[in-house]
SEMARFI-724962 format. One record per residue: residue in one letter; x, y, z of N, C-alpha, C, CB in turn. Coordinates in steps of 0.02 Angstrom, whole numbers, plus 32768, in hexadecimal, padded with zeros to 4 digits. Glycine has a CB too. Example, Ala and Ser with C-alpha at 12.3 -4.5 7.8 and 13.67 -1.06 7.14 Angstrom:
<pts>
A82947EE4818682677F1F818682947F5B818682357F2081C4;S82827F90816282AC7FCB816582858002818A82C07FE2811E;
</pts>
This chain:
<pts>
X2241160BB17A225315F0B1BC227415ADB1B1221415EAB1EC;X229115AAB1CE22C3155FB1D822A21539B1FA230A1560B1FE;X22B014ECB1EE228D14B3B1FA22A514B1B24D22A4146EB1C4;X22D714CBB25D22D014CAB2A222C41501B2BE230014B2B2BE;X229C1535B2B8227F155BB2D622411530B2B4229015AAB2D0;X222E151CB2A621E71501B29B21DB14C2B2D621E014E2B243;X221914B1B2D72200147DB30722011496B3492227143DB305;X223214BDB36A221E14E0B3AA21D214FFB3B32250151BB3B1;X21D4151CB37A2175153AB36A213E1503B39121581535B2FC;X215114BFB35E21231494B36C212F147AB3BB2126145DB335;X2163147CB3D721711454B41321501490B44021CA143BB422;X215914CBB42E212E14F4B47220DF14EAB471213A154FB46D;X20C814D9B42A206B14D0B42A205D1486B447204214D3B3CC;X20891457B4332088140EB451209E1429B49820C213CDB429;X20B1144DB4C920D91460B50520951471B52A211714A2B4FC;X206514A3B50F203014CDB5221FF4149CB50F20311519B4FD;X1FFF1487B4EA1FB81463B4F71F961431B5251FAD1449B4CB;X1FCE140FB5491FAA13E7B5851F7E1436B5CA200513A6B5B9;X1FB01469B5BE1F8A14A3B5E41F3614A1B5D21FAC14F4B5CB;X1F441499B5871EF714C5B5841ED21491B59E1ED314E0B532;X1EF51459B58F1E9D141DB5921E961421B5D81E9F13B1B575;X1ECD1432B6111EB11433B65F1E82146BB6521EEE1443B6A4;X1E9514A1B6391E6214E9B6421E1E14DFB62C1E7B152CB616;X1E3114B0B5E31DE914A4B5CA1DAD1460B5F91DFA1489B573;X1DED1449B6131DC3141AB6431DBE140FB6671DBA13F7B647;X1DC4144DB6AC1DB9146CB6F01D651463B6F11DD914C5B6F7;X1D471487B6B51CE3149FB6C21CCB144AB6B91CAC14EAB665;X1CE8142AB6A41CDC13D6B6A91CD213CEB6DC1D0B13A3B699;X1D0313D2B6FC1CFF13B6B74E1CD213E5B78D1D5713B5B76C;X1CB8141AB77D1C87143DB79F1C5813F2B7AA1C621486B76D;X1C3513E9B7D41BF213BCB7DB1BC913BFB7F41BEF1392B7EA;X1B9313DDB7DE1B4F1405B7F81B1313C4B7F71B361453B7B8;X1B1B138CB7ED1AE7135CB7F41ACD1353B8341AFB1321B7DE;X1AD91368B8771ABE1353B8B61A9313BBB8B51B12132EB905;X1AA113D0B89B1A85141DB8B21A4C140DB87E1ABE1471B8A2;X1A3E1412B83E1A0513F9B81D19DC13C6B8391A1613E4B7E5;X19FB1383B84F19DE1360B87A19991373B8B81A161350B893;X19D413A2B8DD19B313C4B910198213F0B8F119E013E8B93A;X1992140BB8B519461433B8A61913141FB88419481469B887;X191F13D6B87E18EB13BEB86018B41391B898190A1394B824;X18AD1398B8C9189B137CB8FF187213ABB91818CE1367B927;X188913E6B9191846142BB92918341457B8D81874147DB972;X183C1438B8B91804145BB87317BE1451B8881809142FB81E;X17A91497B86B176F149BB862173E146CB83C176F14CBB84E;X17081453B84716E31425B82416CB143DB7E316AF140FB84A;X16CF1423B7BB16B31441B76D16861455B76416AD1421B73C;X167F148DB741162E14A8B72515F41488B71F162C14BAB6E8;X15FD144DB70515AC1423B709159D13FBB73D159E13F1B6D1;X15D213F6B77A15B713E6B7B015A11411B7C715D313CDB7D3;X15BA1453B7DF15AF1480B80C154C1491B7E415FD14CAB809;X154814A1B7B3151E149CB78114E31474B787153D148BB751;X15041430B79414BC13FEB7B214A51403B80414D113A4B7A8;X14EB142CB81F14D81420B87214AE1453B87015151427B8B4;X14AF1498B857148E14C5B84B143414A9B84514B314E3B80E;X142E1496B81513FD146DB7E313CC1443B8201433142EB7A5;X13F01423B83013D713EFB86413C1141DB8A0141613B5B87B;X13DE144EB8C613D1146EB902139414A1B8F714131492B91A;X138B14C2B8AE135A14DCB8A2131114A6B8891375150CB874;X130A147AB88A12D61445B87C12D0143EB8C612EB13FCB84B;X130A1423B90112E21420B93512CD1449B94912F1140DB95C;X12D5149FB93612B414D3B964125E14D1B96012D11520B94B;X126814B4B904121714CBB8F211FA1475B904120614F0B885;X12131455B91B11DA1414B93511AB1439B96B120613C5B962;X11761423B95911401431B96F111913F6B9921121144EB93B;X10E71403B9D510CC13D6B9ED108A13C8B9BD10C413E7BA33;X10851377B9CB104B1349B98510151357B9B4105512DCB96A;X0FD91386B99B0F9013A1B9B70F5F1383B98E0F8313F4B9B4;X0F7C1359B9460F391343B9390F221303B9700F38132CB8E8;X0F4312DCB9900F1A12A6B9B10EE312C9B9EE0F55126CB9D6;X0EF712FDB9FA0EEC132CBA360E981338BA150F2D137FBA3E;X0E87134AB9CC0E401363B9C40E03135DB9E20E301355B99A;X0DCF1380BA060D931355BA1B0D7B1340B9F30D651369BA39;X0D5512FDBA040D3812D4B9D60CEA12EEB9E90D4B127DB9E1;X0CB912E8B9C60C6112E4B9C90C5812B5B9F90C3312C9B981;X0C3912E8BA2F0C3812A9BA7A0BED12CDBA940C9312B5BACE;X0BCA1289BAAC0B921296BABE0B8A12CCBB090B771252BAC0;X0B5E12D1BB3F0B6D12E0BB8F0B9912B9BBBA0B3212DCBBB3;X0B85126CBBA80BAB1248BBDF0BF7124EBBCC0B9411F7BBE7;X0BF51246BB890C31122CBB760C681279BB860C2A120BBB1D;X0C4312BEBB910C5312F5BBA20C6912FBBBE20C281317BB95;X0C3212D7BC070C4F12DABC480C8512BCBC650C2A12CDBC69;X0C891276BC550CBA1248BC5D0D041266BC420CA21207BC38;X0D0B127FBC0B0D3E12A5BBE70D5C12D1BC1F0D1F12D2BBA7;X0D3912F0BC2A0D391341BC630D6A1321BCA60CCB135FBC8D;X0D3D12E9BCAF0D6312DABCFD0D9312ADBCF20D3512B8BD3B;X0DAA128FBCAA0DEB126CBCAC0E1F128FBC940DEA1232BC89;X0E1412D9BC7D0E3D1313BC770E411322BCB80E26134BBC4B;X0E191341BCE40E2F1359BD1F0E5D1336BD410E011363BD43;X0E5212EEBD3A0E8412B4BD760EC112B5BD530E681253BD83;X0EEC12CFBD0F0F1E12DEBCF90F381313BCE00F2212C2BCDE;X0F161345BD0B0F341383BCFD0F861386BD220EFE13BFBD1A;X0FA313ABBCF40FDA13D3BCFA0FED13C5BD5E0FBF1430BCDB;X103513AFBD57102E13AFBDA610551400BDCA1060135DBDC7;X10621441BD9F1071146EBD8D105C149FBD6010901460BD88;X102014A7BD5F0FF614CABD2E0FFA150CBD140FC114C9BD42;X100D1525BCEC0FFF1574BCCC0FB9158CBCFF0FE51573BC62;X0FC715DBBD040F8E1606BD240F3615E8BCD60FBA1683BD20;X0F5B15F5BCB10F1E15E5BC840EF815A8BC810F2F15ECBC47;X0F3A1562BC880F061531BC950EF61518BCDC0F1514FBBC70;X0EF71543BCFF0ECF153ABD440EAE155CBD330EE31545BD89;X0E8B1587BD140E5215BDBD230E291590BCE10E6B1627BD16;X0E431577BCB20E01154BBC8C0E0A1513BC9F0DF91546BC3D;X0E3214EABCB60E0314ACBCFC0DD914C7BD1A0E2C148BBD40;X0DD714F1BD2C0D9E14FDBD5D0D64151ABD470DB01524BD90;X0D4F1533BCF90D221535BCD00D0D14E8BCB90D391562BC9D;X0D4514C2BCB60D3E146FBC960D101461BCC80D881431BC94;X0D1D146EBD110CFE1442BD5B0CC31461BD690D2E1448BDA7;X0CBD14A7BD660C7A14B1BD540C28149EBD250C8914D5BD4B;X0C5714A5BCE60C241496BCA70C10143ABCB90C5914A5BC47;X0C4F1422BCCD0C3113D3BCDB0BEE13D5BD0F0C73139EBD04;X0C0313F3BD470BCA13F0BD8B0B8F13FCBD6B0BD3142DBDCC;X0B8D1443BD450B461439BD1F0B351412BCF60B331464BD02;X0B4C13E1BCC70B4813C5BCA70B2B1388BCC60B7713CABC8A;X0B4E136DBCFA0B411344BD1C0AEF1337BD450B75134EBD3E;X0AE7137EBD5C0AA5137CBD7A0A6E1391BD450AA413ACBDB9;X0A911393BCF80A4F139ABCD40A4A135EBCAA0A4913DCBCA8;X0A76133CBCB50A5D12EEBCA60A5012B2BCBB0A7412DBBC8C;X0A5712C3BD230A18129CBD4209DF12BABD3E0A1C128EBD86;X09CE1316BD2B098D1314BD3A097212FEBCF20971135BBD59;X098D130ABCBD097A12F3BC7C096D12A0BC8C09B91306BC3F;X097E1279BC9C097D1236BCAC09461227BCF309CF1222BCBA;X092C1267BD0C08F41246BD4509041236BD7E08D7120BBD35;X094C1227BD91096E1215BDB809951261BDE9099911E2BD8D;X09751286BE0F097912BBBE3609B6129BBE5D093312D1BE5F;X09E712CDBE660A2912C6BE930A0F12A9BEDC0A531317BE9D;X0A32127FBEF50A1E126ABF430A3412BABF6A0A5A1216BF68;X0A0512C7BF9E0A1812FDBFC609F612E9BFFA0A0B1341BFAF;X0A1F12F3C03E0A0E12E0C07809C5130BC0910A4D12EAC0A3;X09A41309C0A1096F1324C0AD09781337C0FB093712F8C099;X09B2132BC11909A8132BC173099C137CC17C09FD130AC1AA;X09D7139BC15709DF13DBC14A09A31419C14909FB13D4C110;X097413EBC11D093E1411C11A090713FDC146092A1414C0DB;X091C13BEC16A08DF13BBC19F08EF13E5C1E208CF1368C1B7;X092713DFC1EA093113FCC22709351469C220098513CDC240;X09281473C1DB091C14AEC1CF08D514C4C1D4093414B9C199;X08A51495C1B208651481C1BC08451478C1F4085E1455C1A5;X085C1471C2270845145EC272085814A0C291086D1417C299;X08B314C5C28208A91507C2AE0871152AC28A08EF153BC2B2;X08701546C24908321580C23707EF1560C25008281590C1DB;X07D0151CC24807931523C2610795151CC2AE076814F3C241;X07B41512C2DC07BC1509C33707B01566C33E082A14DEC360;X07F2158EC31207E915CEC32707A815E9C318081A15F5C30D;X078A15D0C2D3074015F6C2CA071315E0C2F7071E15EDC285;X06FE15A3C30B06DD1586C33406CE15ADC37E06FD154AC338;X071E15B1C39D073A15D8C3D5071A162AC3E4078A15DCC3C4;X071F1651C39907041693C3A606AE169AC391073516C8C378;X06841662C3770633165DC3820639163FC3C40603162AC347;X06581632C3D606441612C428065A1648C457067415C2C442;X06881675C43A068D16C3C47C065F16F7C47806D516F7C476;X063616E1C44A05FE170FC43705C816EEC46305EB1712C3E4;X05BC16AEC463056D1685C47405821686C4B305531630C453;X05D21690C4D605DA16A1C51505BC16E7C53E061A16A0C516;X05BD170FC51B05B7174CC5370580176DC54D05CC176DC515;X057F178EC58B05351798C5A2050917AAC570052E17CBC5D5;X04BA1799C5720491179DC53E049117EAC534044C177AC54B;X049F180FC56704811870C56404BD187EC53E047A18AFC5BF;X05031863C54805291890C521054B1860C4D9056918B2C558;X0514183EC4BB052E1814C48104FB181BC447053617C5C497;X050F1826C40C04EE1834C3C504CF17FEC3A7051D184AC393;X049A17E7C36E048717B5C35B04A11761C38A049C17C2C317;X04771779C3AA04831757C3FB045B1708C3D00445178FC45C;X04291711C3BF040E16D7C394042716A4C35603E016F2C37B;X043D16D8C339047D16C7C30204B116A2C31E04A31708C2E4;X04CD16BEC33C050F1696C36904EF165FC37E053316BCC3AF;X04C7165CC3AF04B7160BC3C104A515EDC36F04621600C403;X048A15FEC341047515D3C30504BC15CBC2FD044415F4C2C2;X04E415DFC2F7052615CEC2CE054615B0C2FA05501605C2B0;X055215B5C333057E1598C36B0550154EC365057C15CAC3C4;X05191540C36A04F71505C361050114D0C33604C71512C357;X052114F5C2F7052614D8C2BE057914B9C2BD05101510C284;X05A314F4C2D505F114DBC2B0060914CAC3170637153DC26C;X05D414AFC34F05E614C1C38A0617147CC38305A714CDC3C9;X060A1442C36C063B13F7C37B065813E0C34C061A13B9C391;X06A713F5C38C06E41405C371070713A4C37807101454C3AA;X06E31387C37107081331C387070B1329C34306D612E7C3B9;X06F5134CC2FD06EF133BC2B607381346C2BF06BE1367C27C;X07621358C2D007A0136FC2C307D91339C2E007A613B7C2E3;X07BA1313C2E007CE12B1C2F607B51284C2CA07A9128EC341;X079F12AFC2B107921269C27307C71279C23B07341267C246;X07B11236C20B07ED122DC1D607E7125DC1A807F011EAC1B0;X080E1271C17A080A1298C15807DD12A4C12908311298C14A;X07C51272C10E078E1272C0D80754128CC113077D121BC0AB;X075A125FC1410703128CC16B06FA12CBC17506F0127DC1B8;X074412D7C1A907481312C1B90733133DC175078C131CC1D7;X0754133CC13A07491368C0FC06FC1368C0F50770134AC0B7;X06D31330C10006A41333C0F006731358C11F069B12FCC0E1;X067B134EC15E06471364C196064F13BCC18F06601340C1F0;X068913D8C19D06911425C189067C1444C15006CE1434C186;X068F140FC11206641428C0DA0619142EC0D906701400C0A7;X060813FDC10C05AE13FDC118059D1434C138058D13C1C146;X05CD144CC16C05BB1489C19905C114D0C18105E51487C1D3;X05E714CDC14D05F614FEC12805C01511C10B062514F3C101;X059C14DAC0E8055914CBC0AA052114F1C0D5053D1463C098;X052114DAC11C04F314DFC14804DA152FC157050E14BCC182;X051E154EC15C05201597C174050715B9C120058015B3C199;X051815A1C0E3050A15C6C09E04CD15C8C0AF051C15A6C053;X04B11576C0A30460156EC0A904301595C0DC04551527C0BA;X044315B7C10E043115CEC142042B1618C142045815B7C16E;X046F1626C108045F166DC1080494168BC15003FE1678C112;X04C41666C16104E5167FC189053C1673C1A104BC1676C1B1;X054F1674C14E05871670C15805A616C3C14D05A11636C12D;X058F16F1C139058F1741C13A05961754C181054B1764C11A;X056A172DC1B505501740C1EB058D1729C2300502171CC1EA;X059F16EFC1FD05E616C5C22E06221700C21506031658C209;X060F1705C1CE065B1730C1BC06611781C1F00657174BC151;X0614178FC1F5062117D0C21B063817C2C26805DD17FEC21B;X061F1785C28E062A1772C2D106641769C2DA060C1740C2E6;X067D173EC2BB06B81716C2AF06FB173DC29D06A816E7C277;X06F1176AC273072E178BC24607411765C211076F1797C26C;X074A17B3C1E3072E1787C18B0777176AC187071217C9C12E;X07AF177BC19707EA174CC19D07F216FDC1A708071762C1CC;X07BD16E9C1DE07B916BFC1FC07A11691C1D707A316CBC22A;X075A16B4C1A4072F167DC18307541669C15406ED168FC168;X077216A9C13C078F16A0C10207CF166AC0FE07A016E2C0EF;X07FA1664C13F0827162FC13E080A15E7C152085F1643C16A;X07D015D8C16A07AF15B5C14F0782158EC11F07AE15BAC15D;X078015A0C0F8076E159BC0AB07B61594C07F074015E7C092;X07E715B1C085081E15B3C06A0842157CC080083B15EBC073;X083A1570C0DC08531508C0DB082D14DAC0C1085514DDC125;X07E514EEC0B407B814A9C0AA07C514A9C05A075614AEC0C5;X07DA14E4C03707E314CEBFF7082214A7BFCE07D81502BFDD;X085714B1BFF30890149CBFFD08971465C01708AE14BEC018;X08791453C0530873141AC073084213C4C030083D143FC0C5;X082113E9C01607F113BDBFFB081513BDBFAF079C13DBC002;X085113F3BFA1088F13CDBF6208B8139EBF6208C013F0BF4F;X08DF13AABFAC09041388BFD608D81339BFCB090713B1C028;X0899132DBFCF086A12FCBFD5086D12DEBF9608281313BFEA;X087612FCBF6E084A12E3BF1D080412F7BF2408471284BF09;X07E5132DBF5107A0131BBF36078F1361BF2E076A12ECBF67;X07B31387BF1107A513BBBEF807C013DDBECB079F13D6BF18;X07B11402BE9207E713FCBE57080D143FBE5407C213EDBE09;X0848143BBE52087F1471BE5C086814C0BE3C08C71454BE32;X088B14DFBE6608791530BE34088C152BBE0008991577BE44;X086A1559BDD508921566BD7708ED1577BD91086215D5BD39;X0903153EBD60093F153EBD4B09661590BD360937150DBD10;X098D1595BD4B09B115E2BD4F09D015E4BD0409F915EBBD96;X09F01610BCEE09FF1629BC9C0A441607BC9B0A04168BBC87;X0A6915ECBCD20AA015CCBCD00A991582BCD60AC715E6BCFD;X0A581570BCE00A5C1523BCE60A31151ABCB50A4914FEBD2B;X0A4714F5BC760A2A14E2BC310A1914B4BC1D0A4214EABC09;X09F8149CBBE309E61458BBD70A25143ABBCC09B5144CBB9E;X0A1A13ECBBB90A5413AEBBA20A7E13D7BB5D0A211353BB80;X0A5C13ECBB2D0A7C1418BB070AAB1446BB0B0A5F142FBAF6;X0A86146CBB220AB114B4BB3D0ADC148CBB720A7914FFBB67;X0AC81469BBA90B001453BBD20B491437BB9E0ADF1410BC05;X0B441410BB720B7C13DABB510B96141BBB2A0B5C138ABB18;X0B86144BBB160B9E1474BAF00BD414A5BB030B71148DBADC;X0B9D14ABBB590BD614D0BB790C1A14B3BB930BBC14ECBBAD;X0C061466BB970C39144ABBC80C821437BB8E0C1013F7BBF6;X0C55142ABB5E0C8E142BBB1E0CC51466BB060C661426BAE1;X0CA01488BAF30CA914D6BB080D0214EBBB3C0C5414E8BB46;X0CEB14CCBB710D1514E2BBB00D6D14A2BB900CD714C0BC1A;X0D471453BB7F0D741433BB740DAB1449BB490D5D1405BB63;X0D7B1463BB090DA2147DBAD90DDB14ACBAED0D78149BBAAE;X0DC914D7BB110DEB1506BB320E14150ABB590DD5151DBB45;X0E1A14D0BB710E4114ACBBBE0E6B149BBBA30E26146FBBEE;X0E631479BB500EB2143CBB2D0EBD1471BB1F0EB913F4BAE9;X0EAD14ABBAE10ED514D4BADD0F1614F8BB0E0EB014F2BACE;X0EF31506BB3F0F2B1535BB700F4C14F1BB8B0F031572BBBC;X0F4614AABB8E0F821486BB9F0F9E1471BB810F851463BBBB;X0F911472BB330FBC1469BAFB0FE814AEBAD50F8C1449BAC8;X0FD414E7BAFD10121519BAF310511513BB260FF61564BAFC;X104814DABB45107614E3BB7F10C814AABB67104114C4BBD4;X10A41498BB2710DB146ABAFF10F214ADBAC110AE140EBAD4;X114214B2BAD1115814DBBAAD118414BCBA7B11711508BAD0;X117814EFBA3F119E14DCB9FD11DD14C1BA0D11AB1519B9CC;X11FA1487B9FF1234147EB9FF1255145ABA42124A14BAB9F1;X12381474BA6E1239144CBAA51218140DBAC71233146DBAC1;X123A13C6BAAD12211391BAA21216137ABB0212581362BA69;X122613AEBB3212291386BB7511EE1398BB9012661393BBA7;X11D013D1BB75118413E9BB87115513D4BB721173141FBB7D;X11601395BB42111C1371BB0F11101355BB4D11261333BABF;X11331318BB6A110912EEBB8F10DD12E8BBBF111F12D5BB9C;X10D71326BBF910B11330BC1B10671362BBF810DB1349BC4F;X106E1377BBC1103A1393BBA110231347BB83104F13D4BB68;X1032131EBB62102312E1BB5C0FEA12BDBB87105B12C7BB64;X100C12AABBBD0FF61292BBF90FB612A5BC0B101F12A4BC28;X0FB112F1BBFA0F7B1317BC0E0F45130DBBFF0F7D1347BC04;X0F541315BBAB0F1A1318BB920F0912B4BB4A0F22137BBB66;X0F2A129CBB960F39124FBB7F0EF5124DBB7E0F671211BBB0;X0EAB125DBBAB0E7E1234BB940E48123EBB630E671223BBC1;X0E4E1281BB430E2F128CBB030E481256BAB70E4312DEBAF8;X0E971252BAE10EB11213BA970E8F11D2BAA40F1411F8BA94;X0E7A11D2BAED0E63119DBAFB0E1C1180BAD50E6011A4BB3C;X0DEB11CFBAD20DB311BCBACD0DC011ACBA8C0D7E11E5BAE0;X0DC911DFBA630DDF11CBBA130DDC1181BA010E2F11E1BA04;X0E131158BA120E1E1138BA1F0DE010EEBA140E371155BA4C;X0DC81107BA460D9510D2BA730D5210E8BA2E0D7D10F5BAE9;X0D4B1123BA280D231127B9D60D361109B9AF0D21115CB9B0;X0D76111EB9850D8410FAB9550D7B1097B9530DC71115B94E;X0D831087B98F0D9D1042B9840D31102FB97C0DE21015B9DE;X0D161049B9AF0CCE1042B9A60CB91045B96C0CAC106AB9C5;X0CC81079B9330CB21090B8EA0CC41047B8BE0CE610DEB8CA;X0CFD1024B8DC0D1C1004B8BB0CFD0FB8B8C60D5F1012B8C9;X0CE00FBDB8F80CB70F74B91E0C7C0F86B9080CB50F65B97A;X0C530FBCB9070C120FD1B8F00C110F93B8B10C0F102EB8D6;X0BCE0F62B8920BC20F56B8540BC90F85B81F0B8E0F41B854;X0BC90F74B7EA0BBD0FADB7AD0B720FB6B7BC0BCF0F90B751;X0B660FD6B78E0B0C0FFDB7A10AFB0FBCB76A0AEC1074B77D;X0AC80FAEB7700AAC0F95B7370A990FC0B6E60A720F7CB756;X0A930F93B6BD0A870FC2B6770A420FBFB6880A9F0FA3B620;X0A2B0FF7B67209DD100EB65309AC0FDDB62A09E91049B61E;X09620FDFB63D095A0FA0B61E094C0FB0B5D309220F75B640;X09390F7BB59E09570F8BB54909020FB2B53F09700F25B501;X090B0FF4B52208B9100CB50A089E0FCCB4E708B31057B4CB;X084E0FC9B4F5083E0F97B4CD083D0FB0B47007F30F7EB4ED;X083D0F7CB45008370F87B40208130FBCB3EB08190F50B3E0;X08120FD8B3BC07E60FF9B3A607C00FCAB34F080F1048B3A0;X077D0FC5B37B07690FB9B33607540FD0B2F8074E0FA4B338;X076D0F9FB2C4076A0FD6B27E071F0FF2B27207820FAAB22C;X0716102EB24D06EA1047B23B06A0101AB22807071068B20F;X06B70FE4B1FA06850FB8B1DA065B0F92B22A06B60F74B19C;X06860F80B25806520F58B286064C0F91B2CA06760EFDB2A1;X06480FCEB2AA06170FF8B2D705E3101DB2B4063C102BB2FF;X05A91004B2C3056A1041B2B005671069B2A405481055B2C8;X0573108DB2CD056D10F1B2F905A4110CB2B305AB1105B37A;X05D010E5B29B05FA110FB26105E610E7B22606541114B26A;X05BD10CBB22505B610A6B1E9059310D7B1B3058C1063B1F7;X05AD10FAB1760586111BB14005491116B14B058F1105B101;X051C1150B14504C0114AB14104B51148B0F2048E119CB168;X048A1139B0E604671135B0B504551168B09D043E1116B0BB;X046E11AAB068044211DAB065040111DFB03904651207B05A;
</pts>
């Protein structure tokens, strides 16, 4: 080839090459920096976040409400009773069917508790006695009333015609029923005594109607509890000593925090606080123990055994002589 076909050669590749570098440098000028931009603004959060949010949401499911402060503590009667009724004054202002039905085992077991540790203490509940006087006055006016329709009645058509006046004689004045209560209790009880001793309170019961006697004897015994001066019937299989009372009443407590401490659910931190609240005064008593245990002195130490003396300056072991 000739030097000038070589150079036309070269002048068409020097000719074409400003072409290529536009072709080659058209994808230059593409500019995708605002579209990456934009997708980097809604990416997904990375694996070990999503990972810890995970992590974290399952720890709050399993938080659980704190029941150890909640434990009963070893509590005497009073301290049983007192417990009982500062639970009741913070119960639930929305209660589960369950813990209304053991409040009201709690309010029970206290009442007995309560009346078995004034009578344990000597100290009999105040009870109005009006109740039983004015019950006391109808049964004996009505018994009085039917020996006197008898001692009324013509002598030919009336039975132990003699009897009746003895008894009408005896229970005839009815002004005892104006006196104070201790008298009154006392004068009927005399008349009562009167008719045994006589041999004719059988004789009133047949005149009278055995209903009649009988609800008289049944006010004067009642009437003279009401009094203090007569000592109550045997205690029924539901009303127990101080023992059995604190056992039961504990018993019910125990039972009461339970069903208001199921009402705080796993995980759900907005249901602790009114279960809290609730059973705020058992933390209370705790509490009021511990700091006492802590004020209590130490016990004292034991006093030191005395010495023991050695063998030589006791007798009784001293070698015999054989």
């Amino acid at each position: 080839m000739s030097k000038a076909a070589n150079g036309k050669a070269n002048a068409k590749r020097t000719a074409k090459a400003p072409t290529r570098a536009k072709r080659t440098g058209k994808p230059k000028r593409i500019t995708t920096a605002p579209a990456k931009a934009k997708r980097s603004t809604t990416l997904k959060p990375p694996p070990k976040a999503k990972a810890k949010a995970k992590t974290h949401a399952a720890a709050a499911a399993h938080e659980r409400f704190e029941r150890g402060s909640y434990d009963l503590p070893v509590m005497d009667l009073g301290e049983a009773v007192a417990l009982a009724t500062a639970l009741l004054a913070t119960r639930p202002s929305k209660p589960a069917p369950a813990v209304v039905e053991e409040g009201k085992r709690v309010a029970a077991a206290r009442d007995r508790a309560r009346v078995v540790a004034k009578a344990a203490a000597g100290g009999a509940e105040s009870v109005d006695a009006r109740a039983y006087d004015v019950a006391m006055d109808r049964a004996w006016a009505t018994f009085v009333r039917r020996i006197e329709d008898h001692v009324e009645l013509p002598p030919a058509r009336r039975t132990d015609a003699a009897d009746a006046e003895r008894i009408y004689g005896i229970v005839s004045d009815l002004s005892i029923l104006k006196l104070n209560y201790l008298a009154e209790f006392a004068q009927i009880g005399a008349r009562l005594d009167s008719l045994k001793r006589e041999g004719l309170l059988e004789v009133a019961r047949a005149l009278a109607g055995a209903p009649f006697v009988d609800e008289v004897l049944a006010c004067h015994g009642e009437y003279g509890q009401a009094l203090g001066l007569m000592a109550a019937a045997p205690a029924k299989a539901d009303v127990v000593d101080r023992g059995e009372a604190r056992l039961a009443l504990v018993e019910a407590i125990a039972e009461y925090a339970v069903q208001v401490m199921a009402q705080a659910r796993a995980g759900r931190s907005e249901s602790w606080a009114p279960v809290a609240k609730a059973l705020g005064p058992i933390a209370d008593l705790r509490d009021r123990q511990q700091r006492a245990q802590r004020a209590a002195p130490p016990p004292s130490p034991p006093a030191p055994h005395p010495p023991i003396p050695p063998p030589a300056a006791r007798p009784d072991l001293a070698p015999q002589p054989s």
